[in-house]
C-alpha positions as a printed Julia matrix, in Angstrom:
344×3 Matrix{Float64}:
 -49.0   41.04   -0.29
 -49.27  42.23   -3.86
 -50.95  39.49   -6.62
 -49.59  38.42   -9.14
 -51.38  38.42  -12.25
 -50.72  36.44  -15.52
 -51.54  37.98  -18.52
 -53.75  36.5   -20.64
 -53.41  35.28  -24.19
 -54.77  38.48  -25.95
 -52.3   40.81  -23.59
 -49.58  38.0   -24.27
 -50.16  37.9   -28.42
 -50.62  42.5   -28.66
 -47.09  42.34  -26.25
 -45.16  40.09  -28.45
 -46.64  41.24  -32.14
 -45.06  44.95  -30.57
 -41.64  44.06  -29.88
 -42.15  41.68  -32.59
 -43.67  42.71  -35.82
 -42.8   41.39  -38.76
 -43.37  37.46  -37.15
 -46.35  35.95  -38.63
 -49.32  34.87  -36.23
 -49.21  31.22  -36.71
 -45.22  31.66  -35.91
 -46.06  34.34  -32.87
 -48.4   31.31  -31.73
 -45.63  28.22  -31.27
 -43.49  31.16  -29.91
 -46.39  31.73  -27.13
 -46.96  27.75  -27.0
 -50.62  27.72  -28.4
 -52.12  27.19  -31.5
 -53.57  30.16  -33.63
 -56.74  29.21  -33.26
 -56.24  29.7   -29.57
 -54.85  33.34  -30.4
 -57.97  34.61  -32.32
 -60.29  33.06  -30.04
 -58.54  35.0   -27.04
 -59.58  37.9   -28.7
 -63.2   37.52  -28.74
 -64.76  40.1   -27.96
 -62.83  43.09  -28.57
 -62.34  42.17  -32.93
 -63.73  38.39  -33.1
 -67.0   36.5   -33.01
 -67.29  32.93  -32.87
 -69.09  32.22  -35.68
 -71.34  28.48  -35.72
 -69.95  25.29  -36.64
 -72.44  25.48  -39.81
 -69.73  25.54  -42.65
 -71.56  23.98  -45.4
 -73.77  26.27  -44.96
 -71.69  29.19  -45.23
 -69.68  29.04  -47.78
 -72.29  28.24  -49.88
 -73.13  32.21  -48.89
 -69.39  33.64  -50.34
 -70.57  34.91  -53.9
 -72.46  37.32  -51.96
 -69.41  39.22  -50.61
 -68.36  39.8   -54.25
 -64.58  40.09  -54.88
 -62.28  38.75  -52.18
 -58.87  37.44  -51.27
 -58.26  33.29  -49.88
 -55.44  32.45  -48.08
 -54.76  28.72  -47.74
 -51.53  27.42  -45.66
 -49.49  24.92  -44.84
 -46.35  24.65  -42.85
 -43.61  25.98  -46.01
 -46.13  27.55  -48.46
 -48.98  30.31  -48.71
 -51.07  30.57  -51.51
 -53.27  34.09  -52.38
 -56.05  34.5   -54.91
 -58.28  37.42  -55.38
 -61.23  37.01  -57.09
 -65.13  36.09  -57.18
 -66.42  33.01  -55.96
 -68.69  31.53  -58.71
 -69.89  27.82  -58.59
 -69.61  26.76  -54.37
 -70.75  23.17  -54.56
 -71.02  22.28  -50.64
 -74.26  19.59  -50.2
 -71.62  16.97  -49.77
 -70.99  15.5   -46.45
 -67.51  14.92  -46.59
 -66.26  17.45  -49.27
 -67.43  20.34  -51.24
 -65.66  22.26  -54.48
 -65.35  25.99  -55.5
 -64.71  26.25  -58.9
 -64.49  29.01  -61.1
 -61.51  31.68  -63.15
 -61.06  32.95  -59.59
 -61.52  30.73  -56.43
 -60.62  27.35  -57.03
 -60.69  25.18  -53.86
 -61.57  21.25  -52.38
 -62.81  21.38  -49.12
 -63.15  18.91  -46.44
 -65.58  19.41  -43.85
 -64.66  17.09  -41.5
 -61.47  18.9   -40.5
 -62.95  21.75  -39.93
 -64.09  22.82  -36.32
 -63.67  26.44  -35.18
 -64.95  29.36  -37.37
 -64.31  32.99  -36.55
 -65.23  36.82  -38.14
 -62.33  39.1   -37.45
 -62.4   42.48  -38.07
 -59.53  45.31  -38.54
 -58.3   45.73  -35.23
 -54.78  47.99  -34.4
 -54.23  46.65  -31.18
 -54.18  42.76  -32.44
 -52.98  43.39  -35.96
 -55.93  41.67  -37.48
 -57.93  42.31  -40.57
 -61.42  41.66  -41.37
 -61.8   38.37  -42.49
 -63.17  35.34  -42.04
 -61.2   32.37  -40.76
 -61.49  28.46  -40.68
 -59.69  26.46  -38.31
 -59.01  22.67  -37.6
 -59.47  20.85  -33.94
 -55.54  21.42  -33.27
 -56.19  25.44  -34.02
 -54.48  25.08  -37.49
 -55.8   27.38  -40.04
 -57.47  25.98  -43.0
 -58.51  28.77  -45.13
 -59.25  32.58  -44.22
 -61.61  34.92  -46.43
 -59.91  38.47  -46.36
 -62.58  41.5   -47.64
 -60.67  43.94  -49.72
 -61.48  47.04  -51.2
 -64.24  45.65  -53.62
 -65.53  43.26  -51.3
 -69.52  44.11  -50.83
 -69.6   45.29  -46.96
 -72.98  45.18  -46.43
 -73.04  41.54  -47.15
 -70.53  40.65  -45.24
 -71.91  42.4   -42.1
 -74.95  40.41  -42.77
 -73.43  37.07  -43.2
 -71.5   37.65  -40.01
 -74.54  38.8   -38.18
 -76.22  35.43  -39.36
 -73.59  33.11  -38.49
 -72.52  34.47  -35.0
 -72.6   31.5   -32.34
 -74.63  32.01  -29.77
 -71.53  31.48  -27.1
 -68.59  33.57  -27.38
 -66.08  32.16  -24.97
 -62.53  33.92  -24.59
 -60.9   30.42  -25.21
 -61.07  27.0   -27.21
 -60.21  23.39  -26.26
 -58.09  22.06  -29.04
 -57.1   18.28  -29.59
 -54.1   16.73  -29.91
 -52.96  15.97  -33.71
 -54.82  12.84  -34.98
 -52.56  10.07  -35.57
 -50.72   9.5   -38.61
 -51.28   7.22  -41.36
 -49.36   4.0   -41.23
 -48.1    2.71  -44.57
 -46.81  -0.54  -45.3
 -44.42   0.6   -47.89
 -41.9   -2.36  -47.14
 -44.39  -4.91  -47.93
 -46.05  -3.42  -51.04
 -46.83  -5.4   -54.06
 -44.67  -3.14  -56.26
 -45.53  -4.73  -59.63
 -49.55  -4.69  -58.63
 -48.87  -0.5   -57.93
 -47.41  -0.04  -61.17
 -49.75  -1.73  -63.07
 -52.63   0.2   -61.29
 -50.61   3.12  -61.89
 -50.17   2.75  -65.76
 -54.25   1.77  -65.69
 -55.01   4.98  -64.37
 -58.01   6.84  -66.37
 -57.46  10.37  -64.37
 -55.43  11.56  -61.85
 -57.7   11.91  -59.15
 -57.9    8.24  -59.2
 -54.01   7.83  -57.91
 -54.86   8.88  -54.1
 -57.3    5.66  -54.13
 -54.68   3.77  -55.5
 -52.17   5.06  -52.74
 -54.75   4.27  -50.36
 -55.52   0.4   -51.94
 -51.89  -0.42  -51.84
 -51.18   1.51  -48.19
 -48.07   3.42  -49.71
 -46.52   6.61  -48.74
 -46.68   8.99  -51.65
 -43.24   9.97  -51.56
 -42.82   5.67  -51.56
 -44.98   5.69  -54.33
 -42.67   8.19  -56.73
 -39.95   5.56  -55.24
 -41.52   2.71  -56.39
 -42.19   4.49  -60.33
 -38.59   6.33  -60.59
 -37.91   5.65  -64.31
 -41.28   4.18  -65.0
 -43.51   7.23  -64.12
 -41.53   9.4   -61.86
 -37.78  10.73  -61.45
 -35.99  13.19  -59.47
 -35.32  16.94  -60.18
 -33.85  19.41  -58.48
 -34.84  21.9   -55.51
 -34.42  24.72  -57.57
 -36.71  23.34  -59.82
 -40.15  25.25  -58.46
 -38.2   28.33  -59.27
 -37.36  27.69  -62.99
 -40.96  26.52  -63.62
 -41.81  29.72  -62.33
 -39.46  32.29  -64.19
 -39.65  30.32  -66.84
 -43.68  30.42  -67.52
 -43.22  34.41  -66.51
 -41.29  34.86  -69.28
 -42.86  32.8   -72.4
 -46.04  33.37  -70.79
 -47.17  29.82  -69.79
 -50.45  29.2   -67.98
 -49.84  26.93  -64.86
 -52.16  25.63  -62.1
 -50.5   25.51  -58.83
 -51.89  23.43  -55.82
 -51.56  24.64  -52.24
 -53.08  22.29  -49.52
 -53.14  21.45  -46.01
 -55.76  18.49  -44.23
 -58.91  20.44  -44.5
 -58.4   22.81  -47.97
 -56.54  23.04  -51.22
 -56.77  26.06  -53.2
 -55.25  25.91  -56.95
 -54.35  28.76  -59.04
 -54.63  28.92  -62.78
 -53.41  31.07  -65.01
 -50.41  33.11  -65.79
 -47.63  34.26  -63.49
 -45.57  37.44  -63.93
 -43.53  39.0   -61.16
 -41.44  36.49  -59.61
 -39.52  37.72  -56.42
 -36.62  35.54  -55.32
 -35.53  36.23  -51.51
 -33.22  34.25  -49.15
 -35.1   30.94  -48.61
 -38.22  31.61  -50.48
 -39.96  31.88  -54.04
 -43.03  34.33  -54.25
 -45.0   35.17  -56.94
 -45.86  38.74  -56.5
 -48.98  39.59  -59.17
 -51.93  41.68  -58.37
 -54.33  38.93  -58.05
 -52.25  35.98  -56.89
 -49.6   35.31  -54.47
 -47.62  32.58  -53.74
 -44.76  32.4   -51.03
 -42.83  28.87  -50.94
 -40.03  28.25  -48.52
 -37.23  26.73  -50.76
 -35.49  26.18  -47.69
 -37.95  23.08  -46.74
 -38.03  21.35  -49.52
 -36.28  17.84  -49.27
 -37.77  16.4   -52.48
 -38.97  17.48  -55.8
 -40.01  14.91  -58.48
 -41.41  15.14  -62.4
 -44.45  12.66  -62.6
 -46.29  11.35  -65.1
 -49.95  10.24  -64.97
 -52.44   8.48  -68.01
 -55.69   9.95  -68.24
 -58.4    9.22  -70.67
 -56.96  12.61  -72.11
 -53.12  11.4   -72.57
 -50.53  12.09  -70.13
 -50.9   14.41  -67.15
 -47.67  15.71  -65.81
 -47.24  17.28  -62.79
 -44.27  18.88  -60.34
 -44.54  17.69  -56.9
 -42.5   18.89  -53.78
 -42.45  17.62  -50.5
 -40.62  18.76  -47.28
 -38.34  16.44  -45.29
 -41.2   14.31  -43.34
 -42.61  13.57  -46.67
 -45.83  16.42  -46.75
 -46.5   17.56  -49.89
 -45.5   21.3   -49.97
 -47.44  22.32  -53.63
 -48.1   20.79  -57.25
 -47.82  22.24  -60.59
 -49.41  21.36  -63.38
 -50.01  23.17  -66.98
 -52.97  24.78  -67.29
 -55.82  21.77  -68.48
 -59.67  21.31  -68.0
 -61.17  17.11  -68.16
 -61.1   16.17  -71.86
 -58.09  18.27  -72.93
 -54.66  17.45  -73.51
 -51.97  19.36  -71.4
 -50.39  22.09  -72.9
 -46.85  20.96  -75.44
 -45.59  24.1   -73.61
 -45.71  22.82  -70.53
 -44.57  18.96  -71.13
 -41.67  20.24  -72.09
 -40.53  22.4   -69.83
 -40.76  19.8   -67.12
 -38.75  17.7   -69.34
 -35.79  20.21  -69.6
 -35.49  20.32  -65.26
């Protein structure tokens, strides 16, 4: 009697990336009914190594690879940026900062649970990198090496960081549970007023969180106050638009455990079916126009005037990217910019 033998999860992810090659991993993976954390770690082995669970640790170690690429994700929008990492502020237990021309990102630790070095690898597809993933398998961030990336360096940090187990699979969790919001019974006139007393826009999440409202509830609550409605099509006129005059934008790309912002100027703007990309040597952004439900124009006080951003959000309410105009603490935002978001 012959045995039958199921493939496993490596033989099942090199099968399906061959008949299908143009589908993305973390697609390939709901296809195959596992995460992609669950992918990469079936490849151990053969082009990945479990690295340890010491984060903090780590990437205070990235200016020492020199010039590299981040990829952050979320379910409608991937954001690219090339460049050095330069101040890597990690001591904090909760959430550490990159900041710099280049590599801009807020990091929260306690999301993240799997790390893994990946190198080039023809039978899997995969390119050396490093890669961050959440308990469900969800990719946070991944560290790609390109051409002027230091190898050495990056052999060593991988050396250092290697877990001591390497096992062919990982147990992820189910998804935490979501927030619960009391939107309905909000004290709308107590939000506002917190809202028009806010001193800088990092204080609005803590306001969100006082009150217990959504934040697509919140933009609601402040339509014609602070907030109002704009069009889907907006993300792509902000973008052509600052192409052509030149206008230097930060955009925001998150998911639970990272957010990586670009500043700067955008140039080649590539419009296909369904999506927006920005197509530059040094930055990338692909946005699924498709999925987005709702984009608003808010406004924010700040000790530095009015902060205004563009914020779109698929149909369950995520956040799918902001944009701002290009401003550092203690600086007005940019005339340019103000009123460009006042013409959508």
């Amino acid at each position: 009697m012959n045995e039958i033998v199921t493939p496993t999860l490596r033989d099942q992810w090199i099968a399906f990336r061959a008949q299908n090659p143009k589908v993305r991993i973390r697609d390939a993976a709901k296809q195959l009914q596992v995460s992609e954390g669950e992918v990469v770690a079936a490849c151990t082995g053969t082009a990945v190594q479990h690295l340890k669970p010491e984060f903090q640790a780590f990437m205070e170690r990235m200016p020492e690879l020199g010039k590299v690429m981040v990829l952050t994700r979320n379910e409608h929008c991937v954001i690219e940026r090339k460049g050095l990492f330069e101040q890597v502020d990690a001591a904090g237990r909760h959430v550490g900062t990159v900041l710099g021309k280049d590599i801009d990102l807020r990091m929260f630790f306690g999301r993240w649970k799997f790390g893994f070095s990946v190198e080039d690898d023809a039978a899997t597809g995969f390119k050396r990198s490093f890669q961050i993933f959440d308990a469900q398998g969800h990719a946070i961030v991944k560290i790609y090496a390109i051409e002027q990336t230091d190898s050495a360096a990056w052999e060593i940090l991988a050396e250092e960081f290697m877990a001591d187990e390497q096992p062919l699979r990982i147990t992820v969790a189910p998804a935490p549970p979501a927030l619960v919001y009391a939107n309905e019974e909000a004290d709308k006139a107590a939000f506002l007023e917190g809202w028009a007393g806010l001193q800088d826009t990092h204080d609005f999440f803590p306001l969100l969180m006082k009150h217990k409202v959504s934040r697509t509830y919140a933009l609601e609550i402040a339509e014609g106050k602070f907030t109002r409605r704009i069009g889907k099509e907006s993300v792509k006129t902000i973008l052509e638009s600052a192409a052509a005059s030149g206008l230097e934008i930060m955009v925001f790309v998150g998911n639970p455990g990272n957010i990586e912002i670009h500043t700067g100027k955008v140039e080649k703007i590539v419009e296909i079916p369904g999506w927006i990309n920005v197509m530059d040597p040094d930055f990338n952004l692909h946005l699924k126009t498709d999925s987005i439900a709702q984009s608003w124009a808010v406004e924010k006080p700040s000790v530095d005037g009015v902060v205004t951003s563009v914020e779109v959000f698929d149909d369950a309410g995520e956040m799918i990217a902001q944009f701002f105009g290009k401003r550092k603490p203690g600086n007005p935002e940019l005339e340019g910019w103000r009123a460009l978001v006042g013409k959508l």
